[in-house]
C-alpha positions in Angstrom: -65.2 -44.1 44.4 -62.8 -43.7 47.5 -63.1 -45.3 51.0 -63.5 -42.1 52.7 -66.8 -41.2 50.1 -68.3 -44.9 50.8 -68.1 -44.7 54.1 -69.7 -41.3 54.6 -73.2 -42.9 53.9 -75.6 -44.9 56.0 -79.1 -44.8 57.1 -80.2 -45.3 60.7 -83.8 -46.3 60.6 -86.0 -46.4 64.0 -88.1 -50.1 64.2 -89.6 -52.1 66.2 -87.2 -53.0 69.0 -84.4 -50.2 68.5 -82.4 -49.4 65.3 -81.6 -50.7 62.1 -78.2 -49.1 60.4 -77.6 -49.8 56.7 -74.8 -48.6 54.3 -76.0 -48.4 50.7 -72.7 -48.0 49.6 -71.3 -51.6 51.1 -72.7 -54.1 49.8 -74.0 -56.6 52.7 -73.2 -53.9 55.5 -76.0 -53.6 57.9 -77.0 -54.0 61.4 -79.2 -52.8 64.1 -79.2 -52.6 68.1 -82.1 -52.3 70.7 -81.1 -48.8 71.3 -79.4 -45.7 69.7 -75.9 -46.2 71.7 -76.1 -50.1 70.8 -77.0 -49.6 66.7 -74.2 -47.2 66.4 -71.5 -50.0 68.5 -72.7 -53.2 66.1 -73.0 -50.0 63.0 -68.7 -49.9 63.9 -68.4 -53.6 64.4 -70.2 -54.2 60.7 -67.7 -51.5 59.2 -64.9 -53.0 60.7 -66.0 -56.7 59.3 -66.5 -55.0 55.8 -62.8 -53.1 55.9 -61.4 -56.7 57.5 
């Protein structure tokens, strides 16, 4: 499996108080934000932890 592949996959799932973001592919990789534009800022702050 290549980088580019794994990181082609997440989910962004609507709850409670905003979004939750996973990625099946990375193990331990997932986040959420109270709203779209803040799930998708912590989604690249989790990528870039997991690619750290």
């Amino acid at each position: 499996m290549s980088l580019s592949n794994s990181l082609s996959s997440s989910s962004l799932i609507p709850i409670e108080n905003g979004y939750a973001i996973r990625f099946p592919d990375l193990p331990g990789t997932n986040s959420q934000g109270n709203d779209l534009a803040n799930a998708i800022y912590m989604a690249r702050d989790a990528l870039a932890i997991w690619l750290d």
